[in-house]
PASE-558118 format. One record per residue (C-alpha): x, y, z. Coordinates in steps of 0.05 Angstrom, whole numbers, plus 5000, padded with zeros to 4 digits. Example, Ala and Ser with C-alpha at 12.3 -4.5 7.8 and 13.67 -1.06 7.14 Angstrom:
// residues 2
NUVO	xx	yy	zz
NUVO	5246	4910	5156;
NUVO	5273	4979	5143;
//
This chain:
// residues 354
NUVO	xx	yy	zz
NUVO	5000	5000	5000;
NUVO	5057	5043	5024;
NUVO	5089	5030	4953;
NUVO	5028	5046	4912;
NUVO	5025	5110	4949;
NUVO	5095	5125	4936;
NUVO	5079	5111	4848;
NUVO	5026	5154	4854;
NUVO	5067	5210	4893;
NUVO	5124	5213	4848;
NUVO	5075	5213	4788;
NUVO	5041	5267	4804;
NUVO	5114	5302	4818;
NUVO	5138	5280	4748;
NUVO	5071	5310	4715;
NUVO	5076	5375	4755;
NUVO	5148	5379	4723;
NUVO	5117	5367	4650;
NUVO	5070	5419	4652;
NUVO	5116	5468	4685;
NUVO	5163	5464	4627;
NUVO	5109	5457	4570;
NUVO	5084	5525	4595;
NUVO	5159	5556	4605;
NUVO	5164	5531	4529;
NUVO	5106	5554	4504;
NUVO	5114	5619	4533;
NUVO	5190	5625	4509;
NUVO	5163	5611	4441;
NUVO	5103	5651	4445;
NUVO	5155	5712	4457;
NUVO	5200	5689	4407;
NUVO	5150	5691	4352;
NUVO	5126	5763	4373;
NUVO	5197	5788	4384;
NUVO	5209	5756	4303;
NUVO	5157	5794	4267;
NUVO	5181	5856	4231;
NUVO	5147	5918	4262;
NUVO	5133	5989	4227;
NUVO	5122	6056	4258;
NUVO	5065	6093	4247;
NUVO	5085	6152	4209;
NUVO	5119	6095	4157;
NUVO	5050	6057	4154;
NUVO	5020	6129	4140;
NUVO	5076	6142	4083;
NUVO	5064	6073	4053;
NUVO	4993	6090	4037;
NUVO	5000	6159	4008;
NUVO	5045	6127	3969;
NUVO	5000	6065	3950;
NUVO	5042	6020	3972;
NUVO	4988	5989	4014;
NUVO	4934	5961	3983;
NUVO	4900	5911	4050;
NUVO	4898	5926	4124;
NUVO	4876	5883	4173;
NUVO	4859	5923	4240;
NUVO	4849	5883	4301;
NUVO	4782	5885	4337;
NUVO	4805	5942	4392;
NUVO	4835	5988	4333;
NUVO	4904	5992	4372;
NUVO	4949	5953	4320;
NUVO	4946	5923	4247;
NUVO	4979	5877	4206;
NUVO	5001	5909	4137;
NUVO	5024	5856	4086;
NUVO	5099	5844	4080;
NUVO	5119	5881	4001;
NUVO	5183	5828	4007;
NUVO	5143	5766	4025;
NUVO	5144	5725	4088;
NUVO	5105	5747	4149;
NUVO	5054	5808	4150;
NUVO	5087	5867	4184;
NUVO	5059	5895	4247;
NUVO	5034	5971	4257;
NUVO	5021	5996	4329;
NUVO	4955	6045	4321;
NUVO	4953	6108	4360;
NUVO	4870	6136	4375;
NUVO	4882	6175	4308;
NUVO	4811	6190	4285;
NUVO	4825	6210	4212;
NUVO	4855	6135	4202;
NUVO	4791	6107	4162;
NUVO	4782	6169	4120;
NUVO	4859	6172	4103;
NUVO	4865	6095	4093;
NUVO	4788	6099	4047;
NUVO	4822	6164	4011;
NUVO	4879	6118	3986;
NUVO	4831	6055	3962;
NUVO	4856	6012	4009;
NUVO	4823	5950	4033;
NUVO	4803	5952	4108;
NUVO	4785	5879	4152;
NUVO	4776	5876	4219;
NUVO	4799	5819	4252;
NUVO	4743	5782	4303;
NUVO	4760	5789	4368;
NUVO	4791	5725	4394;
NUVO	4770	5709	4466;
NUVO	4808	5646	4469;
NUVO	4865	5692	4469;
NUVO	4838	5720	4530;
NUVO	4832	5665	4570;
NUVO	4903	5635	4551;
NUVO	4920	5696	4581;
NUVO	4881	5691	4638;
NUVO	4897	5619	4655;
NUVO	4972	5637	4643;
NUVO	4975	5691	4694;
NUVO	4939	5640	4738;
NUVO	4986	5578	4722;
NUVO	5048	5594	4764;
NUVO	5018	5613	4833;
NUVO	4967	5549	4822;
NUVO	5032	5504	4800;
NUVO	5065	5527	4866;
NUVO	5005	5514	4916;
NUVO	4999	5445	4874;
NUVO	5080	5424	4887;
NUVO	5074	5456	4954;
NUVO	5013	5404	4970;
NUVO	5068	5355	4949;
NUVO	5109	5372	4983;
NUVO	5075	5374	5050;
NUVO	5051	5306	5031;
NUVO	5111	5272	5024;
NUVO	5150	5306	5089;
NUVO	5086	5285	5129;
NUVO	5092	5208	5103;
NUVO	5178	5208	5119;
NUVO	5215	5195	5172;
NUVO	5200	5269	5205;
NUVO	5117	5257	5196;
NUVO	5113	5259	5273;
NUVO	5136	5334	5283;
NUVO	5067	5365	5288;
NUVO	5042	5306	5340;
NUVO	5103	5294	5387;
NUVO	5058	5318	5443;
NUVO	5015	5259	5430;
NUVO	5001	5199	5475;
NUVO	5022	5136	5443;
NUVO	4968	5088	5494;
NUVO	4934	5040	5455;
NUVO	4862	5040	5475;
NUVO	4830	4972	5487;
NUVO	4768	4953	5503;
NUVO	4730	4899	5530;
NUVO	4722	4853	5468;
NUVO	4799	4866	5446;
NUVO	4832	4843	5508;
NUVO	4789	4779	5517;
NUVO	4826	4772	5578;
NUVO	4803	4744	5655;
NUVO	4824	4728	5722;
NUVO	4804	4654	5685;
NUVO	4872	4669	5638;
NUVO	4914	4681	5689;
NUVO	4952	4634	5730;
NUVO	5007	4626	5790;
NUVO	4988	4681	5820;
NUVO	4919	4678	5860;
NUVO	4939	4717	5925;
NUVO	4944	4780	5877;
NUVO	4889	4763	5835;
NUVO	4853	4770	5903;
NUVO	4876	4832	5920;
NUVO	4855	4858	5851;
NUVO	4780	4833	5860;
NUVO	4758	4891	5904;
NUVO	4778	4942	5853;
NUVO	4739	4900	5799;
NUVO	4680	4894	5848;
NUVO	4694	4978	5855;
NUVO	4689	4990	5778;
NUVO	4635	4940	5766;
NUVO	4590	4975	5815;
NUVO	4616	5040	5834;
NUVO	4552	5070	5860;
NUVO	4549	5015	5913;
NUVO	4609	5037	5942;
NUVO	4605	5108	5930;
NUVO	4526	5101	5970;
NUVO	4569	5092	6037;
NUVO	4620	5143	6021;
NUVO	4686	5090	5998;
NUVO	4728	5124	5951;
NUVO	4750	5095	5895;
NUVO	4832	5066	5898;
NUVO	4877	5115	5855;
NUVO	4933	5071	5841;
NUVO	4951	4996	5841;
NUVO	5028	4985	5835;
NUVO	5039	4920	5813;
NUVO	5114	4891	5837;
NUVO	5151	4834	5819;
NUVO	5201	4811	5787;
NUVO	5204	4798	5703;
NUVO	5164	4757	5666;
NUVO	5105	4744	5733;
NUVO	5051	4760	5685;
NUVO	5044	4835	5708;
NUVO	5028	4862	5648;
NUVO	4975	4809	5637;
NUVO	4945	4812	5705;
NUVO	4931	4878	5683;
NUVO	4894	4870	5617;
NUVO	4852	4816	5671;
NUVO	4838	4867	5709;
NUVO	4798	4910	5652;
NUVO	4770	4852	5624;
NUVO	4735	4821	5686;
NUVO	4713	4892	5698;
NUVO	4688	4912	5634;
NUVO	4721	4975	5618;
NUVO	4762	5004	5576;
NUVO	4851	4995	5585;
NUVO	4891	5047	5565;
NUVO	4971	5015	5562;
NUVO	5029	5056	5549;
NUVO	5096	5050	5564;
NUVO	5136	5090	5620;
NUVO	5194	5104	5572;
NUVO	5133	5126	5524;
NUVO	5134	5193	5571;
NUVO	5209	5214	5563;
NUVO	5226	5256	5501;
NUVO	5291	5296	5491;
NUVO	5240	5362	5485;
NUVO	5224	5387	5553;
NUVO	5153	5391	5568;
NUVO	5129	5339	5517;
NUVO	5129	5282	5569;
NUVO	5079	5327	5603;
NUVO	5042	5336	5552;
NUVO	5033	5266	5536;
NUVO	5012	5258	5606;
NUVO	4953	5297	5593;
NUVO	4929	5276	5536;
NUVO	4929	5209	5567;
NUVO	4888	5229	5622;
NUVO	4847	5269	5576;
NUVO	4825	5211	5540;
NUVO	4820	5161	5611;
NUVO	4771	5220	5630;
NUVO	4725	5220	5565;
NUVO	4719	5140	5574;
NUVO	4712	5134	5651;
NUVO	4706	5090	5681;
NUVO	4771	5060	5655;
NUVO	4843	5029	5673;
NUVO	4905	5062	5661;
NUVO	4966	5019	5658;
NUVO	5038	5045	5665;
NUVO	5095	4995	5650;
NUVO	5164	5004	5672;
NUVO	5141	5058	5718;
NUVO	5207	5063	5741;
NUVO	5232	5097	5672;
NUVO	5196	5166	5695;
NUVO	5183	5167	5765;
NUVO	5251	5153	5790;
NUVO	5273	5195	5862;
NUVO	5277	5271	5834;
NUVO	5333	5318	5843;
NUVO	5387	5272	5832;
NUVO	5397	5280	5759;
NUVO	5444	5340	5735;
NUVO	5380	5389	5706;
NUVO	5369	5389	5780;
NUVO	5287	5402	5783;
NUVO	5272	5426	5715;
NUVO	5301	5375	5665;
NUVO	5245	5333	5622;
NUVO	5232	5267	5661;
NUVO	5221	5303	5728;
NUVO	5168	5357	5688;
NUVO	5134	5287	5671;
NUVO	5128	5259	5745;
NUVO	5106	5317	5762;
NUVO	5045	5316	5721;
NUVO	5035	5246	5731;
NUVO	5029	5269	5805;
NUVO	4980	5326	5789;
NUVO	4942	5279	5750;
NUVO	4933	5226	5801;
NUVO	4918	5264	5858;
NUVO	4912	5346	5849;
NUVO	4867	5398	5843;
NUVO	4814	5364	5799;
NUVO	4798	5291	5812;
NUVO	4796	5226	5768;
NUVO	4731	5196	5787;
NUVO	4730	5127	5755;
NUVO	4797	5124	5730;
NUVO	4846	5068	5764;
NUVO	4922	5071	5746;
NUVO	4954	5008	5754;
NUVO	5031	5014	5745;
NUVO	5074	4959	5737;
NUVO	5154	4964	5756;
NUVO	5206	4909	5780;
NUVO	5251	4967	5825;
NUVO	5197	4991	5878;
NUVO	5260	5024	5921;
NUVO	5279	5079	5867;
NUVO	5211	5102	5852;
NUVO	5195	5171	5886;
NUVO	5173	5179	5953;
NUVO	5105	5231	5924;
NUVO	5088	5164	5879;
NUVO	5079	5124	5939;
NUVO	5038	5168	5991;
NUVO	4966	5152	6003;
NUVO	4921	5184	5946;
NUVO	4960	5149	5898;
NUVO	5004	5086	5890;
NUVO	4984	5074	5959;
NUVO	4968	5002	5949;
NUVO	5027	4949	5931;
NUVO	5010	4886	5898;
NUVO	5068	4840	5895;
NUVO	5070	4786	5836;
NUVO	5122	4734	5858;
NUVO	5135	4675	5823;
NUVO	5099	4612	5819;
NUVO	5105	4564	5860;
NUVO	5100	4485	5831;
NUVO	5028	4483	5840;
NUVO	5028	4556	5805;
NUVO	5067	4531	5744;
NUVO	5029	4466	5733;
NUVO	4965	4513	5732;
NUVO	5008	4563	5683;
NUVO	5020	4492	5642;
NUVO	4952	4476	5638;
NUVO	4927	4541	5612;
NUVO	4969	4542	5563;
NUVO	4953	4469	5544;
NUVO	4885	4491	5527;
NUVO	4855	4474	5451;
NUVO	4916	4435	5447;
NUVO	4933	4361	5429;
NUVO	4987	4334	5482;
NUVO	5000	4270	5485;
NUVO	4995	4231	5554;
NUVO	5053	4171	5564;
NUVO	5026	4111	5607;
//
C-alpha cells in the first residue's frame, strides 16, 4: 500500500514537472515569435499608403494595431495604432482594403489561465510537498505531544482472572477494585472512595502486564497501556504533555484502567539527575502526580503501574492518594506453574505417556 502511494506521489511530481516546462516553452516561444515579426512605425505605415504601397489592412478588433502585408514576402508586418481619428478616411482616401479581425477570446483566457498557472503550479508542488515530508521519517513533528496508549476495550483484550495463573493471592487483592468498577455507585452510596493507584511489583516475566489486561477485562472497561519510557522525550515539556492527553482521553471514557509499564523509567527519586528540578523526566512525574491526585479529581479512573525496582521510585508516587496500594507478583510456585502449564495446554493436542 505504502508503495502504491509512493507511484502515485512521484507521478504526480513527474507531471507537475511536464506541465511546468510545456508552459515555460510555450511561453518562450510565444515571445519568440512576437519578438520575430518585423514591426513598422506609424508615420511609415502612414507614408506607405499615400504612396500606394498598401493596398490591404487588417485592423484588430480594439483598433490599437494592424497587420500590413509584407511588400518582400514572408510574414505580414505589424503597425502599432495610436486613437488617430482620421485613420479610416485617410486609409478609404487611398483605396485601400480595410478587415477587421474578430475578436479572439480564446486569446483572453490563455492569458488569463497563464497569469493564473504559476501561483496554482506552486500551491499544487507545495501540497506535494507537505505530503511527502508528512509520510517520511520526520511525519511525527506536528504530533510529538501525543500519547502513544493503545486504547483497548472489553472485546479486544478477551482477557480474565480465568487466563491468568500462579498468581491467586494478587488476583485477590485485585478483585475489590473490579468489584469497585463493576459497581461503583454501591460503594460510593456509603461514602468509599474509589483506589487511585495499584502498583503492581515483581520481578520479570510474573505476568504483570497480563494481570493487568485481567483486570479490565473482568471489569468491563476500557485499558489504556502505554509505556513508562513512552513519557520521556529529549523536548522538555512533551512528556507532560503526553501525560495529559492520556488522562484526557482516561477522562472521556471513565470509568477505565490506566496501565503504566516500567514505571520506574519516569518516576525515578527527583533531584538527583544533573537538570536538578527542571530537566524533562522530572516535568513528567510531576504531572503524573498532578494527574493522580491534584486539584481536579479522576473519578472512575484506576492507574495500575507495573515496575520490578519499587525502592527507586519517588517517595510523592507512593503516599496515600496514589500508588498507595502494593501488589506484589512473585513467582509461581510448583502448583502455580502446573496451573500456568495447563492454561496454556488449552485447545491443544498433548499426548499423555502411560
Amino acid at each position: 500500500m505504502n508503495k502504491n502511494k509512493k507511484t502515485w506521489r512521484n507521478a504526480g511530481l513527474y507531471a507537475l514537472l511536464l506541465i511546468v516546462v510545456l508552459a515555460l516553452a510555450s511561453a518562450f516561444l510565444d515571445n519568440n515569435n512576437t519578438q520575430s515579426r518585423e514591426t513598422l512605425t506609424y508615420s511609415e505605415f502612414i507614408d506607405r499608403v499615400e504612396n500606394n504601397r498598401v493596398d490591404r489592412v487588417t485592423l484588430s478588433s480594439d483598433r490599437t494595431q494592424a497587420r500590413v502585408p509584407n511588400p518582400e514576402g514572408g510574414a505580414p508586418q505589424l503597425v502599432n495604432l495610436p486613437n488617430d481619428p482620421d485613420l479610416i478616411n485617410i486609409l478609404s482616401e487611398n483605396k485601400v482594403d480595410i478587415a477587421i479581425q474578430p475578436p479572439n477570446d480564446e486569446g483572453v483566457w490563455v492569458r488569463v489561465a497563464t497569469s493564473f498557472l504559476l501561483p496554482i503550479l506552486l500551491l499544487v508542488g507545495l501540497f506535494f510537498l507537505l505530503r511527502r515530508a508528512q509520510s517520511g521519517p520526520g511525519s511525527q513533528a506536528m504530533n510529538f505531544g501525543k500519547s502513544k496508549a493503545r486504547v483497548q476495550m472489553e472485546p479486544q483484550t478477551q482477557v480474565t482472572f480465568g487466563d491468568v495463573a500462579g498468581i491467586e493471592q494478587a488476583k485477590l487483592e485485585l478483585t475489590e477494585v473490579v468489584d469497585f468498577l463493576k459497581n461503583a455507585d454501591r460503594f460510593t452510596a456509603i461514602g468509599a472512595k474509589i483506589p487511585k493507584g495499584v502498583l503492581l511489583v515483581g520481578p520479570p516475566g510474573t505476568g504483570k502486564t497480563l494481570l493487568a489486561k485481567a483486570v479490565a477485562g473482568e471489569a468491563g472497561v476500557p485499558f489504556f497501556s502505554i509505556s513508562g519510557s513512552e513519557f520521556v522525550e529529549m523536548f522538555v515539556g512533551v512528556g507532560a504533555s503526553r501525560v495529559r492527553d492520556l488522562f484526557e482521553q482516561a477522562k472521556t471514557n471513565a470509568p477505565c484502567i490506566v496501565f503504566i509499564d516500567e514505571i520506574d523509567a519516569v518516576g525515578r527519586q527527583r533531584g538527583a539527575g544533573l537538570g536538578g528540578g527542571n530537566d524533562e523526566r522530572e516535568q513528567t512525574l510531576n504531572q503524573l502526580l498532578t494527574e493522580m491526585d491534584g486539584f481536579e479529581g479522576n473519578t472512575g479512573i484506576i492507574i495500575i503501574a507495573a515496575t520490578n525496582r519499587p525502592d527507586v521510585l519517588d517517595a510523592a508516587l507512593l503516599r496515600p492518594g496514589r500508588f498507595d496500594r502494593q501488589v506484589v507478583v512473585d513467582r509461581p510456585d510448583y502448583a502455580g506453574r502446573q496451573e500456568i502449564l495447563t492454561v496454556h495446554a488449552r485447545g491443544k493436542t498433548l499426548c499423555q505417556r502411560r
